[in-house]
C-alpha positions as CSV (number, residue, x, y, z in Angstrom):
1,X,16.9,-22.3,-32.9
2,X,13.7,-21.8,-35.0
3,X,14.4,-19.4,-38.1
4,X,11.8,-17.0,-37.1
5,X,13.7,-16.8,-33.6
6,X,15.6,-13.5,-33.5
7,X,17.2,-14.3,-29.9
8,X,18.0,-17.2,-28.5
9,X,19.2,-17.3,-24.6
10,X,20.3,-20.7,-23.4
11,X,21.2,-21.6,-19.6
12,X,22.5,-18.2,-19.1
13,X,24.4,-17.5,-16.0
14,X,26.4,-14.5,-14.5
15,X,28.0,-14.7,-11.4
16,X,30.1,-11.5,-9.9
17,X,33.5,-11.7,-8.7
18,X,31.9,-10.6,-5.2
19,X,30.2,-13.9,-5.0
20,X,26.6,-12.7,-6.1
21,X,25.2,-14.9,-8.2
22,X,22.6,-12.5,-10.3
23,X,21.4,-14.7,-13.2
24,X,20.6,-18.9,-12.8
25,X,20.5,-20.4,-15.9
26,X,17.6,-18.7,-17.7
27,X,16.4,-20.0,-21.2
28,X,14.3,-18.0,-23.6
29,X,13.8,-17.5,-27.2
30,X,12.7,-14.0,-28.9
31,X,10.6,-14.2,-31.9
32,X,10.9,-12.0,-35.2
33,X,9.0,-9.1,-34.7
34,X,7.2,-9.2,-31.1
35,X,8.2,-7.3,-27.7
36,X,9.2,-9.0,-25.4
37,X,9.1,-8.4,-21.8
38,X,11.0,-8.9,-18.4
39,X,9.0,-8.0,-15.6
40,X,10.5,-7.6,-12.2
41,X,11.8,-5.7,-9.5
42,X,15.5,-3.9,-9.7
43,X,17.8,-6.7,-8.0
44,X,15.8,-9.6,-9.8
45,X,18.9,-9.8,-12.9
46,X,16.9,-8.0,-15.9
47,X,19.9,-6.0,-16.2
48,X,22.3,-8.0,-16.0
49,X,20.5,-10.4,-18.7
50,X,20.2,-7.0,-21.0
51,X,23.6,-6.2,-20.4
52,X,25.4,-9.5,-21.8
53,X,22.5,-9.7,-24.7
54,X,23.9,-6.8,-25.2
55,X,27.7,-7.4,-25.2
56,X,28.3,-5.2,-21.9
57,X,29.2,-7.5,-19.8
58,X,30.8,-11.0,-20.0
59,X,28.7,-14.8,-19.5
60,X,29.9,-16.7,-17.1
61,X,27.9,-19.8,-18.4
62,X,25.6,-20.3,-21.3
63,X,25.3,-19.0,-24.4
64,X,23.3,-16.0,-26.5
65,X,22.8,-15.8,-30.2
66,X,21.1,-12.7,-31.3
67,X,20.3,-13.4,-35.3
68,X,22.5,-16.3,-35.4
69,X,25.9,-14.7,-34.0
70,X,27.2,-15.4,-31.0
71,X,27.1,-12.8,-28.7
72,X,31.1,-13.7,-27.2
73,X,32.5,-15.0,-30.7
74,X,30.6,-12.4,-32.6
75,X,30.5,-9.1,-30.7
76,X,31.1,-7.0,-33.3
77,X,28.7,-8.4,-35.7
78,X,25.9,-8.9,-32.9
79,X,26.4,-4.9,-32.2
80,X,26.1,-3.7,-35.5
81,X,22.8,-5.5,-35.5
82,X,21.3,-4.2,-32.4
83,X,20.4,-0.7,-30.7
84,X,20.5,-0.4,-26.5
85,X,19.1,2.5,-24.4
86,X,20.3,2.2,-21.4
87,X,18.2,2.9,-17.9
88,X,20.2,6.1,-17.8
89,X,20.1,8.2,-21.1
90,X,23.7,8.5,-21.7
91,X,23.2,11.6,-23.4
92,X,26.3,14.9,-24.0
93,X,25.1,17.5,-22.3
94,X,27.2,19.9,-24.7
95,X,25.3,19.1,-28.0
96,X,22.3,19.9,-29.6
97,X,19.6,17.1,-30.8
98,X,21.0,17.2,-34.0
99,X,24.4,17.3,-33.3
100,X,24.2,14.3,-30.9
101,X,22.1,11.9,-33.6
102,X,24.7,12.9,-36.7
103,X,27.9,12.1,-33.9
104,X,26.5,8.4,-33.4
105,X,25.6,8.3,-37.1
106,X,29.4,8.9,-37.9
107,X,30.5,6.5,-35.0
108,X,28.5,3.8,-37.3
109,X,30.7,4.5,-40.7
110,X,27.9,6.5,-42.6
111,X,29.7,9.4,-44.4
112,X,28.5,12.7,-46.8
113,X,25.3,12.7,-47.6
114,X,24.3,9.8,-45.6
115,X,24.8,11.4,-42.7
116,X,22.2,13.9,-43.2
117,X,19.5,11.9,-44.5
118,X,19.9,9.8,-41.1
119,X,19.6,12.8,-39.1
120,X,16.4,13.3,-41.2
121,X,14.9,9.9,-41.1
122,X,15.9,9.7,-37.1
123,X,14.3,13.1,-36.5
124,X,10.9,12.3,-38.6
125,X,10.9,8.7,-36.8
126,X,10.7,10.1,-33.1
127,X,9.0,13.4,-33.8
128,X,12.1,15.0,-32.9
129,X,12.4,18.0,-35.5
130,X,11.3,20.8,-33.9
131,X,13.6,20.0,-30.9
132,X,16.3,20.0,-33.6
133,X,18.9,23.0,-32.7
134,X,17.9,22.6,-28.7
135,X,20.8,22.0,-26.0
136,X,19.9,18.6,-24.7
137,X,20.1,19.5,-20.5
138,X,16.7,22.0,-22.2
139,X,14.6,19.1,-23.0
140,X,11.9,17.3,-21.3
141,X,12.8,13.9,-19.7
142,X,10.4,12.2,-22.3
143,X,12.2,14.4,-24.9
144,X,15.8,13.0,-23.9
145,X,13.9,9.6,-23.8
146,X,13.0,9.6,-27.5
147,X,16.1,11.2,-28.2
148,X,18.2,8.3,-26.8
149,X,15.7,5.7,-28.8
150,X,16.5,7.8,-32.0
151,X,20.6,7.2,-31.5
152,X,20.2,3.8,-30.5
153,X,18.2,3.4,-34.3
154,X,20.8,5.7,-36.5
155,X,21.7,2.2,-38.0
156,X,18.6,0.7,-38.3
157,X,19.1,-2.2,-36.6
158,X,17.0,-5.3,-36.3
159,X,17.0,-5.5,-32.7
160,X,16.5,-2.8,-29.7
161,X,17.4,-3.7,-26.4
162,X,15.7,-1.6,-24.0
163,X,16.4,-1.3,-19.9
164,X,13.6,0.5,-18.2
165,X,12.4,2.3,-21.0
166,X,10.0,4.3,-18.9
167,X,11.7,4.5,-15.5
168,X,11.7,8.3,-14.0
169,X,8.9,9.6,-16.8
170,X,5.4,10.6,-15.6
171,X,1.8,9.2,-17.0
172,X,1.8,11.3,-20.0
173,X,5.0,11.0,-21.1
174,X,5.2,7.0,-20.4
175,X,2.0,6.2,-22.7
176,X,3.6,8.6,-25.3
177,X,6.7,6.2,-25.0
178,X,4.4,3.0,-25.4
179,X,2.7,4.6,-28.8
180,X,6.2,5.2,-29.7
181,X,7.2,1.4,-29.3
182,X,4.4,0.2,-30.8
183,X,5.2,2.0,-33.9
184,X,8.4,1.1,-34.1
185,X,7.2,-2.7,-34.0
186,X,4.4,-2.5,-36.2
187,X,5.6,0.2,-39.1
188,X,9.6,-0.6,-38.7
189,X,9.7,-4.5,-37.7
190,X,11.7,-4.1,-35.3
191,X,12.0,-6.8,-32.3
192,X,12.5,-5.5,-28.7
193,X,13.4,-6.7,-25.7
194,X,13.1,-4.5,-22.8
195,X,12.9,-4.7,-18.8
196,X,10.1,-3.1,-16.8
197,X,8.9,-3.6,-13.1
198,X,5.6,-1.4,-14.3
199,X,2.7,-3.9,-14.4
200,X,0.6,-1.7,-16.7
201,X,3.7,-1.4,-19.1
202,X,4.2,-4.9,-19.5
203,X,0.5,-5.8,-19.9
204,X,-0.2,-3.2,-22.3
205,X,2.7,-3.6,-24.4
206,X,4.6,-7.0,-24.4
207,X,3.4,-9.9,-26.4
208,X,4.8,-12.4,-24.4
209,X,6.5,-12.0,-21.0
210,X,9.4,-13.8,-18.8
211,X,8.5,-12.9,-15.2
212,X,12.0,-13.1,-12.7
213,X,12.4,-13.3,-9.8
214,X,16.1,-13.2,-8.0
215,X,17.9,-14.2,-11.1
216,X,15.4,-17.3,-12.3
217,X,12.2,-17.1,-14.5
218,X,9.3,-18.0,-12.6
219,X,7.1,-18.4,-15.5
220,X,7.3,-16.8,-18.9
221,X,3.6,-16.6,-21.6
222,X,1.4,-13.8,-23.3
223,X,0.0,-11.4,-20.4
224,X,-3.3,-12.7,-21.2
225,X,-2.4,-16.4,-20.5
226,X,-0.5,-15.1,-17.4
227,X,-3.5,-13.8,-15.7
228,X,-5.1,-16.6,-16.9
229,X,-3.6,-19.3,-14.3
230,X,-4.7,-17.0,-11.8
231,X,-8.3,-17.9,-12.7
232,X,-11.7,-16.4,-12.0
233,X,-12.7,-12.7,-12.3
234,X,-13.9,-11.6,-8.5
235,X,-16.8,-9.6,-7.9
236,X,-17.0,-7.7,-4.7
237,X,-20.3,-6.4,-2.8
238,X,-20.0,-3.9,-0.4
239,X,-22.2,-4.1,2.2
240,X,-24.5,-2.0,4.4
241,X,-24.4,-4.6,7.2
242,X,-22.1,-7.5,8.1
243,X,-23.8,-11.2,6.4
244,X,-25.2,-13.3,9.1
245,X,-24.4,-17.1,9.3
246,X,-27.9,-18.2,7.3
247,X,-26.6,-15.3,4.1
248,X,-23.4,-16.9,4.4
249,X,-24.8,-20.4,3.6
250,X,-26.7,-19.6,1.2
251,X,-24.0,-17.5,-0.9
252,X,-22.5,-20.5,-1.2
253,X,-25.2,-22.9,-1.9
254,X,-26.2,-20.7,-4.7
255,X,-22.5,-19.9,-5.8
256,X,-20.2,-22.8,-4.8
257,X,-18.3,-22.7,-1.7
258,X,-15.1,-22.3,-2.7
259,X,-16.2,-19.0,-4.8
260,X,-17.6,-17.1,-1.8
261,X,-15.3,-15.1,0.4
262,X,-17.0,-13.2,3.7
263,X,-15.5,-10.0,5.0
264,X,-17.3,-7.7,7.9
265,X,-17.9,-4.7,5.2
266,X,-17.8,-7.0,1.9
267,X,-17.9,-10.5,0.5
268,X,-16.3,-11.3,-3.0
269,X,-18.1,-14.0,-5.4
270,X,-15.9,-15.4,-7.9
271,X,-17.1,-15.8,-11.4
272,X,-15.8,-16.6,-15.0
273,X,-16.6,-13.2,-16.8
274,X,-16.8,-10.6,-14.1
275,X,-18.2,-7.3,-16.2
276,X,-21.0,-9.9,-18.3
277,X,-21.9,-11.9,-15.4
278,X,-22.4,-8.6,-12.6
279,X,-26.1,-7.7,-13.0
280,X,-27.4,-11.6,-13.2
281,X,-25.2,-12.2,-10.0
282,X,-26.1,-9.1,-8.2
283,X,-29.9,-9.5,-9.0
284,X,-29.7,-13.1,-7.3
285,X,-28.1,-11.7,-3.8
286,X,-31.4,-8.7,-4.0
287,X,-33.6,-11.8,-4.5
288,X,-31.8,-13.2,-1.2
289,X,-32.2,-9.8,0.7
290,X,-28.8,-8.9,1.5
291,X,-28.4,-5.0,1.2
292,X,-25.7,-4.1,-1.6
293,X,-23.6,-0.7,-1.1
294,X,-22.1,-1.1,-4.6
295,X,-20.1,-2.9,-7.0
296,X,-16.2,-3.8,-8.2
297,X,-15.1,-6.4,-10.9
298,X,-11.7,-7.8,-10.0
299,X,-9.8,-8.7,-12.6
300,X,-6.5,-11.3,-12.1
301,X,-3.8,-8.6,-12.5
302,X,0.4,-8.9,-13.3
303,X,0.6,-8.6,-9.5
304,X,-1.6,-11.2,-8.8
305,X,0.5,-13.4,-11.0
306,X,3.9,-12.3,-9.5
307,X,2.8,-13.1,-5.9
308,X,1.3,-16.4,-7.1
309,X,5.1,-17.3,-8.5
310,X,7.1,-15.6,-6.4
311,X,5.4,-15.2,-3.0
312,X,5.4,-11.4,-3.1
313,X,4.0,-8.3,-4.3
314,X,5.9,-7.1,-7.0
315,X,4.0,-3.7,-5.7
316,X,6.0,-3.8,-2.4
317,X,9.3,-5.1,-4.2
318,X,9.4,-1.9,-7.0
C-alpha cells in the first residue's frame, strides 16, 4: 500500500448464498484526493463492491483497507472515517432539513454547541440554508440529493462513498451535482469513490476509472487514456451521391487503406486530431471532386471503450 493510497481493494470477491457470484477478484487502489470511478451497467457488481467498502455487506474473499483499517477487523474505525449515499436517499420523511442533518450529527457523538455549528457548516457546504425549516417529501429530487451528501459529511470524513450519485435527477440537476463534487474534492480534500453507468458523468468527473463488466474489471486508467486505446479521431462526410469504385481507391491512396470506411450516404476517414486536421482533409476530397453534404468529428467515446472490453454497448446495457 503506497502512503498516498487512501483505499486499497485486493482480490475482492462476493459470492451470494443463492449461488451468484457478483464480484471476481477485483484489485484496485484509490489515491488521496482524486475521484474515482466505476463505470458499468446495474448487475455488473459496483454495488456490491461499494457496499463491503463500505461495511454493508460481508467479503467472501479478499481483503479492503480504507486508510489503513481493515474494513472486517476494523469496522468501526473504517465508518467513522467514511460518508455513503446510498442509490436511494434514505431520507425521514417526518423531518425538516435541519432537523434530519442535526439527528445524524448526534448519531456521530457531537453534543451542545457542536451540534449547531455542524448544522451550520453542513448547510453553507451544500447550499442548503434556505431549504432549512422545509419538510423533506417538499424538496426537489436534486434538493434531497444534496441533502443526503450533507448527512453523509456531518463528520467530516476523509472518504465519501457514493452509489449512483446522479441516478433519477435530470440534466440540470445532474451537472449541479458534478459542480458540487468537484468542490468537495478540490476545496475539502475529500477522496470519492462512486458508481455510475452515465458515460458523460464518468468522463467529466473521475480522474481515473475501473470499467466492470459482470463482476471483473475490464480495464481500469484516466478517461483520457481510456479513449486513447481506442485510437484515431473519425471524420465523417456525408455525401450527395454514393462514391464510385475509382473515389474509393483513391480515398485510400491518399489516406491509407485501413483509415477509409465507405458507406452508400457517407464514408469516415480516420485521422489523429479530428477538429485541427478537418478543413486540410476536406479541402483534399473537393480537390478529388467528390460532392461533400457536410461534416462530423468523431471522437473515441466511454462507449466505444466499453464495447471494445466488453463486447457491448454500455448504451444498450444501462
Amino acid at each position: 500500500m503506497s502512503e498516498n493510497s487512501i483505499v486499497v481493494v485486493k482480490d475482492l470477491e462476493k459470492k451470494y448464498k443463492s449461488g451468484t457470484h457478483a464480484v471476481k477478484g477485483i484489485n484496485f487502489e484509490v489515491k488521496k484526493g482524486e475521484i474515482f470511478g466505476m463505470l458499468g451497467p446495474n448487475g455488473a457488481g459496483k454495488t456490491t463492491t461499494l457496499q463491503m467498502m463500505g461495511t454493508l455487506l460481508s467479503i467472501t474473499n479478499g481483503k479492503i483497507k480504507i486508510l489503513e483499517y481493515d474494513v472486517e477487523s476494523e469496522s468501526n474505525n473504517v465508518r467513522e472515517n467514511i460518508g455513503f449515499a446510498l442509490q436511494e436517499a434514505g431520507l425521514d420523511s417526518l423531518s425538516t432539513v435541519k432537523e434530519l442533518i442535526a439527528f445524524h450529527v448526534k448519531l456521530f457523538g457531537f453534543r451542545g454547541v457542536e451540534i449547531k455549528r455542524r448544522v451550520e457548516q453542513s448547510l453553507s457546504l451544500l447550499d442548503l440554508h434556505q431549504y432549512s425549516d422545509q419538510m423533506i417529501p417538499e424538496l426537489s429530487g436534486g434538493t434531497q440529493r444534496r441533502l443526503d451528501l450533507a448527512v453523509s459529511l456531518v463528520h467530516d470524513p476523509k472518504l465519501l462513498i457514493l452509489d449512483e450519485p446522479t441516478t433519477g435527477l435530470d440534466p440540470a440537476h445532474r451537472s449541479d451535482l458534478w459542480t458540487l463534487l468537484k468542490k468537495l474534492k478540490n476545496e475539502k480534500g475529500i477522496t470519492i469513490v462512486m458508481s455510475t453507468h452515465y458515460m458523460e458523468e464518468a468522463d467529466v468527473l473521475c480522474d481515473r476509472l475501473a470499467i466492470i463488466d459482470s463482476g471483473e474489471i475490464v480495464a481500469m486508467d484516466t478517461p483520457q487514456k481510456l479513449k486513447k486505446t481506442i485510437g484515431k479521431d473519425r471524420i465523417e462526410f456525408k455525401l450527395f451521391e454514393s462514391l464510385n469504385e475509382e473515389q474509393i481507391i483513391a480515398l485510400k491512396d491518399k489516406f491509407g487503406e485501413d483509415n477509409v470506411s465507405a458507406n452508400d450516404s457517407f464514408f469516415t476517414v480516420r485521422v489523429d486530431d479530428g477538429e485541427e486536421t478537418l478543413l486540410d482533409t476536406l479541402k483534399i476530397i473537393i480537390q478529388m471532386e467528390i460532392k461533400v453534404k457536410g461534416t462530423k468529428v468523431l471522437r473515441p467515446s466511454l462507449d466505444d471503450v466499453y464495447l471494445k472490453y466488453t463486447g457491448k454497448r454500455l448504451e444498450d446495457l444501462s
